[in-house]
N, CA, C and O of each residue as an XYZ file, in Angstrom:
728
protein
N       4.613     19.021    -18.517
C       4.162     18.425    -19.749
C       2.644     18.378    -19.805
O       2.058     18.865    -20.772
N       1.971     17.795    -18.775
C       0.520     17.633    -18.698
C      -0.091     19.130    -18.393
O      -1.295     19.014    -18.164
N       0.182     19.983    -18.344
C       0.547     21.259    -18.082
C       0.032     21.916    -19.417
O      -0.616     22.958    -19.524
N       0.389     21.222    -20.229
C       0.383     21.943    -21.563
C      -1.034     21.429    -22.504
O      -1.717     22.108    -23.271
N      -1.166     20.075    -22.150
C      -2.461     19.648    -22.192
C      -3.515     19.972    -21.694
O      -4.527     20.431    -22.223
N      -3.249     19.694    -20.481
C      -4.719     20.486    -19.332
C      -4.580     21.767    -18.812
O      -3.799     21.912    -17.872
N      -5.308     22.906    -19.331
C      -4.594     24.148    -19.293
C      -5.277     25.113    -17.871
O      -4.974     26.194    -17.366
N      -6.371     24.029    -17.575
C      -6.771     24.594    -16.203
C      -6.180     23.426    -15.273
O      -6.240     22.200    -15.360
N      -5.328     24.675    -13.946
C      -4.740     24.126    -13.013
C      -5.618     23.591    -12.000
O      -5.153     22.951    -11.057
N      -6.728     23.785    -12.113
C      -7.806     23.412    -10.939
C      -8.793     21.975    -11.654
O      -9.595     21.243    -11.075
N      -8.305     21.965    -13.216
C      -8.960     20.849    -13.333
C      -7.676     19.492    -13.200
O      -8.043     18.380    -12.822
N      -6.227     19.751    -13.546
C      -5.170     19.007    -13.399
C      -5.148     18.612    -11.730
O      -4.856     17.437    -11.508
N      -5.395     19.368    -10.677
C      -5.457     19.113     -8.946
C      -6.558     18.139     -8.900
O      -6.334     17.098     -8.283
N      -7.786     18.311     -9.484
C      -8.732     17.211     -9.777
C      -8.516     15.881    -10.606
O      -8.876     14.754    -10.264
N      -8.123     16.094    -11.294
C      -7.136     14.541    -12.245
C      -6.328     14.116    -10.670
O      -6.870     13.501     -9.752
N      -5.063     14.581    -10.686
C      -4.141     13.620     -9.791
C      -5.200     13.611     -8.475
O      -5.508     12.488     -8.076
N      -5.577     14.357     -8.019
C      -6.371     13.775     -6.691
C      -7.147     12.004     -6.514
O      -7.001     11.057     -5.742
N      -7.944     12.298     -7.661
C      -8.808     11.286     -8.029
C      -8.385     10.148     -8.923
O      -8.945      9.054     -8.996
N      -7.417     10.512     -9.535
C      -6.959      9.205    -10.905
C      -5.941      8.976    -10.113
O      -5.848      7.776     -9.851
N      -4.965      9.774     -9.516
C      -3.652      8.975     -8.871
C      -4.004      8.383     -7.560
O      -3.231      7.433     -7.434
N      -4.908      8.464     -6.333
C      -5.240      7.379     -5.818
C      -6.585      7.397     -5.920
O      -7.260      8.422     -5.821
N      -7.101      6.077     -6.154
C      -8.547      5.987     -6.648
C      -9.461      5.642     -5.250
O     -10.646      5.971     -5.300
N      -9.170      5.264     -4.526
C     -10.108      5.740     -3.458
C     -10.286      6.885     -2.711
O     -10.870      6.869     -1.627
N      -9.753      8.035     -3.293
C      -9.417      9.314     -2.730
C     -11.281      9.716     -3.153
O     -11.894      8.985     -3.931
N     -11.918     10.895     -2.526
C     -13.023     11.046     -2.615
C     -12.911     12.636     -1.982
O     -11.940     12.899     -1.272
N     -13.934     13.679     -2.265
C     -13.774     14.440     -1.750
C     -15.334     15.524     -1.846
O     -16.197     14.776     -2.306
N     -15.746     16.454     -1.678
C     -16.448     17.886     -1.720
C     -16.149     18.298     -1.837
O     -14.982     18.470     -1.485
N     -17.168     19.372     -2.835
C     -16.427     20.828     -3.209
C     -15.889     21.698     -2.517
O     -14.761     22.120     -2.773
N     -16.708     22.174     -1.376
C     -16.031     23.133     -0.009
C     -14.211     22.440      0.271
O     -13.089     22.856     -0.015
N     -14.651     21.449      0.833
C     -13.370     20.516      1.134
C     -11.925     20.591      0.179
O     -10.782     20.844      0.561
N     -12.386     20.299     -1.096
C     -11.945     20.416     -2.434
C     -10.869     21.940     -2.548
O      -9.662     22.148     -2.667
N     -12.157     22.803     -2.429
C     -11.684     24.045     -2.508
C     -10.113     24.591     -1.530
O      -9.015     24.981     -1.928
N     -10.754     24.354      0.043
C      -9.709     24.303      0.726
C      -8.642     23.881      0.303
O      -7.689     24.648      0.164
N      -8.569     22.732      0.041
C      -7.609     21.270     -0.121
C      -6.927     22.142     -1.415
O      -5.728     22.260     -1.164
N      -7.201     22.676     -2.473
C      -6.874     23.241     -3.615
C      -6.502     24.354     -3.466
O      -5.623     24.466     -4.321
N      -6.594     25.499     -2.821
C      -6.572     26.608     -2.134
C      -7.347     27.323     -3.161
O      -6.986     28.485     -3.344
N      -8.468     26.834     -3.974
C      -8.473     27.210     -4.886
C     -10.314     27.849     -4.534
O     -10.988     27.405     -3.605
N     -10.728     28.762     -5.362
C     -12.357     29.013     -5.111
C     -13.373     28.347     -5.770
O     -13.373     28.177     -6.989
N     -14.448     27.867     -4.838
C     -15.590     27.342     -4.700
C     -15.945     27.101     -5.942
O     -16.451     26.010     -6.203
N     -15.697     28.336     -7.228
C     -16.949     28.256     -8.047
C     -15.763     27.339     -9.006
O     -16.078     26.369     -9.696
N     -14.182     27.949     -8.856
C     -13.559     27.013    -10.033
C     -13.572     25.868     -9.941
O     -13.141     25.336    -10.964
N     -13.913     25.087     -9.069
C     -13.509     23.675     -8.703
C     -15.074     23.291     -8.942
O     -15.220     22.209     -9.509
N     -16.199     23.949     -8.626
C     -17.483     23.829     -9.031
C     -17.203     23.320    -10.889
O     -17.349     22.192    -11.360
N     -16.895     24.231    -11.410
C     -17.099     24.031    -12.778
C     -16.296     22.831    -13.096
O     -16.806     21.890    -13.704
N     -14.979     22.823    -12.687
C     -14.405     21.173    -13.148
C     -15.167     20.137    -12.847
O     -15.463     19.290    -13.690
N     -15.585     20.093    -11.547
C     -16.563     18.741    -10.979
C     -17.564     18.843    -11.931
O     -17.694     17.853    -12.650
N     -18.404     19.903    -12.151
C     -19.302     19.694    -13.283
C     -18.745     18.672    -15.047
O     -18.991     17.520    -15.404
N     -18.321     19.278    -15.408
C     -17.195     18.828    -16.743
C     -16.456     17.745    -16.504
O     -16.231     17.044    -17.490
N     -15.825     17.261    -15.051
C     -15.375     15.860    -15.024
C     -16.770     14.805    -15.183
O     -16.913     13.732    -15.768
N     -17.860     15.800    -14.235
C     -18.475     14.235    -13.819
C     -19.671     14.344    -15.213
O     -20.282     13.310    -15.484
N     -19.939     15.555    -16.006
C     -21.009     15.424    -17.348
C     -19.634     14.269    -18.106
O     -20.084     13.255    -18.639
N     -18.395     14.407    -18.126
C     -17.882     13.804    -19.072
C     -17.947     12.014    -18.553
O     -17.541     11.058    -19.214
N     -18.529     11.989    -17.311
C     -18.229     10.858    -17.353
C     -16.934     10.336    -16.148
O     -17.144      9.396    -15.381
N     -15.949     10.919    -16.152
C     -15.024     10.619    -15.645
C     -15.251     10.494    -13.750
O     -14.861      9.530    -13.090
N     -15.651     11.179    -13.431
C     -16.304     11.320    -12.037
C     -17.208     10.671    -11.693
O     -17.847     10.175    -12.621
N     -17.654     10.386    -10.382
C     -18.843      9.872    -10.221
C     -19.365     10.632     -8.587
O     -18.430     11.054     -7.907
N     -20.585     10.766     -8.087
C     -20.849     11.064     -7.132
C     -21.935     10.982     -6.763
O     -22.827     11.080     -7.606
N     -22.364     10.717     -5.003
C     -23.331     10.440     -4.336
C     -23.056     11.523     -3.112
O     -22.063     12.125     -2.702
N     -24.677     11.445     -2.686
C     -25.275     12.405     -1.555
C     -24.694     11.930     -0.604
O     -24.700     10.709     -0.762
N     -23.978     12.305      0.680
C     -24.076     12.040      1.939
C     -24.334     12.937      2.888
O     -23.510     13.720      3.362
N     -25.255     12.860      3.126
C     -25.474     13.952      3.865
C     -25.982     15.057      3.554
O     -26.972     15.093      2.824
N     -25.294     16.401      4.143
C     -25.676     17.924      3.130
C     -24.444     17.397      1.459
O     -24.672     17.837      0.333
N     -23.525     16.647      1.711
C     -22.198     16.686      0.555
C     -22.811     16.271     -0.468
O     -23.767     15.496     -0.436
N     -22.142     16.916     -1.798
C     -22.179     15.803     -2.743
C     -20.429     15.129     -3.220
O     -19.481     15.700     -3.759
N     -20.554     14.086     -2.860
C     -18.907     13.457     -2.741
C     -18.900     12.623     -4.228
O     -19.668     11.936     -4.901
N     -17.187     13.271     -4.294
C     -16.707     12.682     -5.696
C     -16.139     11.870     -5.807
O     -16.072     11.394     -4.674
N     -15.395     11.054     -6.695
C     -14.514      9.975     -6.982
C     -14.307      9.574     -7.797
O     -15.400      9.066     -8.048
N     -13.620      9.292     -8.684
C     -13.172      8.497    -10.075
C     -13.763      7.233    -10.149
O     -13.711      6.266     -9.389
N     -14.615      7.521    -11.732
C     -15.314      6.525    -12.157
C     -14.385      5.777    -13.018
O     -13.890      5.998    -14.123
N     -14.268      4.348    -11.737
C     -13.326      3.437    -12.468
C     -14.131      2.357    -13.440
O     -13.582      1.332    -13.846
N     -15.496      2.712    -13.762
C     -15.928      1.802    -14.982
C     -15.561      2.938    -16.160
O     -15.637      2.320    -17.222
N     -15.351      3.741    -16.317
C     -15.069      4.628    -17.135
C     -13.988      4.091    -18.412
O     -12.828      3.971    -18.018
N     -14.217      3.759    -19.865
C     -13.336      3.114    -20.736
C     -12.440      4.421    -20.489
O     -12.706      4.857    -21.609
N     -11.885      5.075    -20.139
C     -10.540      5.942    -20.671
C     -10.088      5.962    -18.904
O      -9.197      6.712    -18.505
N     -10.606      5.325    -18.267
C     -10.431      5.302    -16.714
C      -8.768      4.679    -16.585
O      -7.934      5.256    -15.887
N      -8.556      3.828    -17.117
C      -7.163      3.355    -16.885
C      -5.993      4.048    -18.032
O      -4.778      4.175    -17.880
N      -6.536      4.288    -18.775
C      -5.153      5.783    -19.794
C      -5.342      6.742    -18.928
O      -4.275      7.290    -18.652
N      -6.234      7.175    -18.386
C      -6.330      8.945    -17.539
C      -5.092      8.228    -16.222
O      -4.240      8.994    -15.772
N      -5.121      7.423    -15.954
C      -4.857      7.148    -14.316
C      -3.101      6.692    -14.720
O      -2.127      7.040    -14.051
N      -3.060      5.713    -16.164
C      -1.788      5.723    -16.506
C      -1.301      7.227    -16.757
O      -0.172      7.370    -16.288
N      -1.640      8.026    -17.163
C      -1.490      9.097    -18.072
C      -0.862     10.196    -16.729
O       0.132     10.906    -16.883
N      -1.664     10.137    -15.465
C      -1.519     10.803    -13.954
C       0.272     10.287    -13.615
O       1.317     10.852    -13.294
N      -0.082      9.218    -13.849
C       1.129      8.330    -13.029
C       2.566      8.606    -13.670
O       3.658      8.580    -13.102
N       2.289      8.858    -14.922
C       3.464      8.963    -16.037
C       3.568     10.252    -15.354
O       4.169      9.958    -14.321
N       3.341     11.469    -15.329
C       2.643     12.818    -15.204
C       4.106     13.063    -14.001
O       5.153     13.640    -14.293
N       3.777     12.456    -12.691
C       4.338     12.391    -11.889
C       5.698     11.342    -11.452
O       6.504     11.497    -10.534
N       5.617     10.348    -12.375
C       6.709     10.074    -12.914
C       7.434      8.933    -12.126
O       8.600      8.707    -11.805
N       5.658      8.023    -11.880
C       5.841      6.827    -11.140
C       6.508      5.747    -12.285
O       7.624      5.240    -12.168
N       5.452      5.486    -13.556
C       6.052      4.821    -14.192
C       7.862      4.437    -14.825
O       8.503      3.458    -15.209
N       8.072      5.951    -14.604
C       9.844      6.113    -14.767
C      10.612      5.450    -13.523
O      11.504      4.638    -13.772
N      10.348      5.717    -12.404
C      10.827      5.008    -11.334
C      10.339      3.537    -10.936
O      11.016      2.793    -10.226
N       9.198      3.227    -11.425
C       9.358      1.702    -11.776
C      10.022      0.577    -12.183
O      10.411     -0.479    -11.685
N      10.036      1.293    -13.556
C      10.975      0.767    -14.654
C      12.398      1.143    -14.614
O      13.084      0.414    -15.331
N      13.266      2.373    -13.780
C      14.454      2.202    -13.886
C      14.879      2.229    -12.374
O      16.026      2.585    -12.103
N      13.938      1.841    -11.301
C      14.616      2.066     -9.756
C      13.689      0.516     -9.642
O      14.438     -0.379    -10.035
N      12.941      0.207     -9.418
C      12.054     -0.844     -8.663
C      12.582     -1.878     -9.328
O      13.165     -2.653     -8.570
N      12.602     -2.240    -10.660
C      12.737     -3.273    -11.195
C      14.335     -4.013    -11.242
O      14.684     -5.032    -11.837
N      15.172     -3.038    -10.339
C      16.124     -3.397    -10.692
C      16.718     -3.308     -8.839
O      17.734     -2.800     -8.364
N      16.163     -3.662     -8.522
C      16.642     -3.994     -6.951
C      17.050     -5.156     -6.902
O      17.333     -5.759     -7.937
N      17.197     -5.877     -5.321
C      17.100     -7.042     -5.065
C      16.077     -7.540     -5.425
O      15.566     -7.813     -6.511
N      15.594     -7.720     -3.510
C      13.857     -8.801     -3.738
C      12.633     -7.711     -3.296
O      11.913     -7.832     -2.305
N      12.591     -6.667     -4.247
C      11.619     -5.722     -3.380
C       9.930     -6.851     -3.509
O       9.630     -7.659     -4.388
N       9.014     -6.372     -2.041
C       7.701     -7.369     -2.628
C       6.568     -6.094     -2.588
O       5.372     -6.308     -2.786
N       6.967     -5.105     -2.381
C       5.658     -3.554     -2.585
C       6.161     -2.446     -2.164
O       6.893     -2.352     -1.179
N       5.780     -1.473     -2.927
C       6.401     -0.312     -3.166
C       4.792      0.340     -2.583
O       3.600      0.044     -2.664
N       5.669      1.405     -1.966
C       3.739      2.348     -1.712
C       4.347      3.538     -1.852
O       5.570      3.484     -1.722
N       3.863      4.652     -2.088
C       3.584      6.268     -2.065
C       3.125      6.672     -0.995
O       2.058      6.471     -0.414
N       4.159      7.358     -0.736
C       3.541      8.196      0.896
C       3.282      9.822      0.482
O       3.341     10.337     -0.634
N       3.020     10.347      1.600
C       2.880     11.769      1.468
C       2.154     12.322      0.777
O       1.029     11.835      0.659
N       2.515     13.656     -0.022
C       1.003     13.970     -0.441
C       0.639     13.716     -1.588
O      -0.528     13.973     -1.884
N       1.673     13.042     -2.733
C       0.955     12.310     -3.679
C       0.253     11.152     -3.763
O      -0.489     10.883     -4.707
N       0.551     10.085     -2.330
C      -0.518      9.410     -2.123
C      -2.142     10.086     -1.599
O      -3.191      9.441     -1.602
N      -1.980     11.544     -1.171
C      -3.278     12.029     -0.598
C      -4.266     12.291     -2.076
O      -5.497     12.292     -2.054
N      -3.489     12.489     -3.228
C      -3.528     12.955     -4.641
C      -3.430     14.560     -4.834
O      -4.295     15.336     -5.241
N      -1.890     14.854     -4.344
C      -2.040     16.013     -4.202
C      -0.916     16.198     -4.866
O      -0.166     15.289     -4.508
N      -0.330     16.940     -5.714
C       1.010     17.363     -6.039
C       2.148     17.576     -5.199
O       2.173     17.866     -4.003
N       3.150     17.376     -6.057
C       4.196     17.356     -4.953
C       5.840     17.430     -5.689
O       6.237     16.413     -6.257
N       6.402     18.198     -5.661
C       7.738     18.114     -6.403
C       8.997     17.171     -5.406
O      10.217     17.331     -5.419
N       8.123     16.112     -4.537
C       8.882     15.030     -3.898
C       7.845     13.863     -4.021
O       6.646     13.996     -3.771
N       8.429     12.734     -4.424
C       8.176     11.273     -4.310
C       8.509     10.931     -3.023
O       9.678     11.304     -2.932
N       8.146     10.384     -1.837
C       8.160      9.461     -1.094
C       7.756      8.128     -1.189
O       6.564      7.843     -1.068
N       8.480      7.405     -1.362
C       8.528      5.975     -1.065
C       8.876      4.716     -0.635
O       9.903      4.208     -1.085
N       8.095      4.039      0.277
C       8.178      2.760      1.147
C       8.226      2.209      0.599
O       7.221      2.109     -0.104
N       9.693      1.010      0.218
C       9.737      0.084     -0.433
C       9.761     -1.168      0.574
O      10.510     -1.075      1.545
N       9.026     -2.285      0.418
C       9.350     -3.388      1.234
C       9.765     -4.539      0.547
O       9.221     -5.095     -0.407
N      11.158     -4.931      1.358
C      11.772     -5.998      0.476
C      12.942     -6.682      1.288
O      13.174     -6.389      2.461
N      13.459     -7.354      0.771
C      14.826     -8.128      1.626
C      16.017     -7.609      0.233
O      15.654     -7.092     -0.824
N      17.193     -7.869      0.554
C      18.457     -8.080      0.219
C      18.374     -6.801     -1.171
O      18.484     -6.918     -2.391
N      18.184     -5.867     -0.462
C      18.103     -4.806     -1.597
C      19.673     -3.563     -0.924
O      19.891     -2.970      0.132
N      20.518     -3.723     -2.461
C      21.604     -3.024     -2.480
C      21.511     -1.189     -2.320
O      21.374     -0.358     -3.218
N      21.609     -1.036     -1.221
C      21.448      0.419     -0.843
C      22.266      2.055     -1.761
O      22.001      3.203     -2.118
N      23.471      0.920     -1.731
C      24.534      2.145     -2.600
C      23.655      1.906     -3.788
O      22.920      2.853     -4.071
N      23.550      0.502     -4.780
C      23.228      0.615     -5.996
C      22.145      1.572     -6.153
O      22.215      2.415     -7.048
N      20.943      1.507     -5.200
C      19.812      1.798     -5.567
C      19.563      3.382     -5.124
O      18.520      4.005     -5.325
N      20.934      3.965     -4.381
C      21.200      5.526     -4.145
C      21.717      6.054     -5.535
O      21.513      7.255     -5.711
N      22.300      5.429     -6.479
C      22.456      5.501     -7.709
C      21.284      5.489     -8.847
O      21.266      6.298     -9.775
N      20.484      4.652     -8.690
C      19.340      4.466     -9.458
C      18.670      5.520     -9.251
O      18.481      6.165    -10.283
N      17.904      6.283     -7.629
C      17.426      7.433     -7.442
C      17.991      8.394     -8.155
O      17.382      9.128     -8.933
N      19.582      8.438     -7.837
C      19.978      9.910     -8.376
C      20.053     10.068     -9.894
O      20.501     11.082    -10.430
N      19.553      8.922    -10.603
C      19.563      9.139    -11.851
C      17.968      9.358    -12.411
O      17.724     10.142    -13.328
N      16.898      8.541    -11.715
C      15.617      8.500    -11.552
C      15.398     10.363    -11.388
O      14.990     11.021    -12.345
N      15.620     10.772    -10.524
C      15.452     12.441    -10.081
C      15.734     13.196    -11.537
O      15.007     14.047    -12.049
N      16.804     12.738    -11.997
C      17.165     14.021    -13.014
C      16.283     13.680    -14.331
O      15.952     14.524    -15.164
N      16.018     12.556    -14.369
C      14.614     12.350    -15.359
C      13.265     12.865    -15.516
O      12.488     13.232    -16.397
N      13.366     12.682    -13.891
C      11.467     12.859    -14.167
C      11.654     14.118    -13.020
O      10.871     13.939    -12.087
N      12.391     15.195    -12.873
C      12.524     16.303    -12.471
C      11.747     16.535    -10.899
O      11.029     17.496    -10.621
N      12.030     15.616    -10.158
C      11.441     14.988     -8.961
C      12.390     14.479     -7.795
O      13.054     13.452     -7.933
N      12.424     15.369     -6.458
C      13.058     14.600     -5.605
C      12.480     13.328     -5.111
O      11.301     13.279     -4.761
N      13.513     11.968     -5.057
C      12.846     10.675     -4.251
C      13.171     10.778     -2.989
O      14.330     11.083     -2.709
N      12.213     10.545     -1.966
C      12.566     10.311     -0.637
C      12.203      8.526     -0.229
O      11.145      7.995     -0.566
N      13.025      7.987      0.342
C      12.701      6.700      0.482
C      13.057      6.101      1.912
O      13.979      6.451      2.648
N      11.962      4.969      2.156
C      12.211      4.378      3.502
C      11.905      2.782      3.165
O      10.829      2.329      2.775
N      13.139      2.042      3.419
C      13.129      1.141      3.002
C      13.016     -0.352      4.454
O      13.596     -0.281      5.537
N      12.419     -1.144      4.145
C      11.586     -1.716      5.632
C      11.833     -3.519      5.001
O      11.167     -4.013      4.091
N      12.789     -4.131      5.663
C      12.147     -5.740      5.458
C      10.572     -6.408      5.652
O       9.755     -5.670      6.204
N      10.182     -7.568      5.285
C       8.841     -7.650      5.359
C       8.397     -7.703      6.941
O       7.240     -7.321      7.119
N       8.986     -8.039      7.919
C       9.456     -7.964      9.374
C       8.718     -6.665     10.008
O       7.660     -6.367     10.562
N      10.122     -5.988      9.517
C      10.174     -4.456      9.804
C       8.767     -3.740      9.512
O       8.484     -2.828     10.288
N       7.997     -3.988      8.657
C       7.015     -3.114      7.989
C       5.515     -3.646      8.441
O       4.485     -2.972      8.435
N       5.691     -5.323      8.919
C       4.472     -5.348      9.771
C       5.039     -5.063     11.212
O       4.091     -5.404     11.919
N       5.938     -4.677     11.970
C       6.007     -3.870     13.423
C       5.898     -2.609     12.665
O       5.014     -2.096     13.352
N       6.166     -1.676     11.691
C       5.734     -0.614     11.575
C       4.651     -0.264     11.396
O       4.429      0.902     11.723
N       3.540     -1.033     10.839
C       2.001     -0.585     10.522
C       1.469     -0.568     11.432
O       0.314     -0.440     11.025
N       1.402     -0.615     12.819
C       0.670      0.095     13.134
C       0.766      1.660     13.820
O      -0.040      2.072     14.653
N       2.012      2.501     13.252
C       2.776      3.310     13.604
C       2.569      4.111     12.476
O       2.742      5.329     12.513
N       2.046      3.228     11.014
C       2.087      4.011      9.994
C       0.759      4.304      9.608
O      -0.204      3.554      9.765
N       0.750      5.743      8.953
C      -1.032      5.870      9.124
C      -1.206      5.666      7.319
O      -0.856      6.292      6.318
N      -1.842      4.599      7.578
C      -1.730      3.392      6.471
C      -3.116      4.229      4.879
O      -3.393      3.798      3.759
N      -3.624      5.596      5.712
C      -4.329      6.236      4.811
C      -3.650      6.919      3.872
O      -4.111      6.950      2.731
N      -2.478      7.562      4.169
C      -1.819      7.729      3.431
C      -0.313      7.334      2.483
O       0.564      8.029      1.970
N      -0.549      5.969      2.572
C      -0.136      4.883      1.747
C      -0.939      4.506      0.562
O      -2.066      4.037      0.718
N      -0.305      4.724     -0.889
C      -1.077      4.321     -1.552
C       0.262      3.014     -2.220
O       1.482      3.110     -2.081
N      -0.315      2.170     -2.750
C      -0.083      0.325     -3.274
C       0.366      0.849     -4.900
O      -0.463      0.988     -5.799
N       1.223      0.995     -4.989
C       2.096      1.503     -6.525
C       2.597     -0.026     -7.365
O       2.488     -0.438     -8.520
N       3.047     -0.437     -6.390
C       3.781     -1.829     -7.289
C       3.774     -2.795     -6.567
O       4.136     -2.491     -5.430
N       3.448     -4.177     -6.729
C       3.755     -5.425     -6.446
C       4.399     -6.374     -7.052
O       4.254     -6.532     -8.264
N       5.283     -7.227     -6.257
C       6.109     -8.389     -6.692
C       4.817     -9.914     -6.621
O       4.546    -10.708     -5.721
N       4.365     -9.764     -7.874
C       3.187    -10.858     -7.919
C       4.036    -12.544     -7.484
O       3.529    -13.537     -6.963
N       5.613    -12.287     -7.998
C       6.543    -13.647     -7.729
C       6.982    -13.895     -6.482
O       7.611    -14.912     -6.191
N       6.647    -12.894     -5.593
C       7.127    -13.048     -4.610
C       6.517    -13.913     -3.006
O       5.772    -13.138     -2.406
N       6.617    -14.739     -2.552
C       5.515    -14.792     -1.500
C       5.640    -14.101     -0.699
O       6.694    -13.497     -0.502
N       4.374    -13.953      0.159
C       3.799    -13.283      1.409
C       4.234    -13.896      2.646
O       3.844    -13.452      3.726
């Protein structure tokens, strides 16, 4: 769908990189690799993201490093707009919200790196959450938003003995149970 909107694929790898996790940061060389894509195309998007505004970047070093400018007024539609894209908001609203007691949902893998991915991975942490129901909710979630879910599901227990096992960089914070305590 977003496909049809953004008609360069090297500027859409730059959207989800940067709008779907916002502390993601990167260089062009780096970029390029990471994109498999060449130097000069990913040159010209970084140019056009960051004249438009949407980007932002500083020197370190020999780099010049990028990142999504979250003072940006269209900063939170671009980042909703990513999320829909990939088809978090759909699994929100018809898998998360309808569990037990989930208290945070994270994105693993490489759409937390902001990389595309025709699989969702996700760590849900929660208590008294119905496994069959919610193997149902996935398999209906998938045929929607044209996306395999992979999921690992952890009590609040379970998930602080797992962190430090889990390499917590590539975790990105999708949803919280604000009702829930800690």
């Amino acid at each position: 769908m977003l496909e049809a909107l953004i008609t360069s694929k090297t500027k859409l790898k730059l959207l989800l990189k940067f709008f779907l996790n916002t502390s993601s940061t990167g260089y062009l060389r780096g970029l390029a690799v990471e994109f498999n894509e060449s130097t000069n195309a990913v040159r010209l998007e970084l140019n056009k993201l960051e004249e438009a505004g949407l980007l932002e970047s500083q020197t370190e070093g020999p780099r010049k490093v990028f990142r999504a400018n979250a003072r940006h007024p269209l900063f939170p539609d671009i980042q909703s707009i990513v999320r829909k894209y990939i088809g978090m908001d759909e699994i929100i609203e018809s898998v998360i919200n309808h569990l037990g007691n989930p208290r945070e949902v994270y994105l693993m893998g490489e759409l937390a790196k902001g990389l595309d991915s025709d699989q969702i991975n996700l760590l849900i942490v929660g208590d008294s959450i119905d496994i069959d129901y919610f193997n149902q909710l996935i398999l209906k979630a998938q045929k929607i938003i044209s996306r395999k879910i992979g999921y690992l599901i952890l009590t609040p227990i379970e998930y602080q003995q797992q962190l430090p096992k889990l390499k917590t960089e590539n975790l990105l914070l999708v949803w919280e149970n604000e009702e829930v305590d800690k």
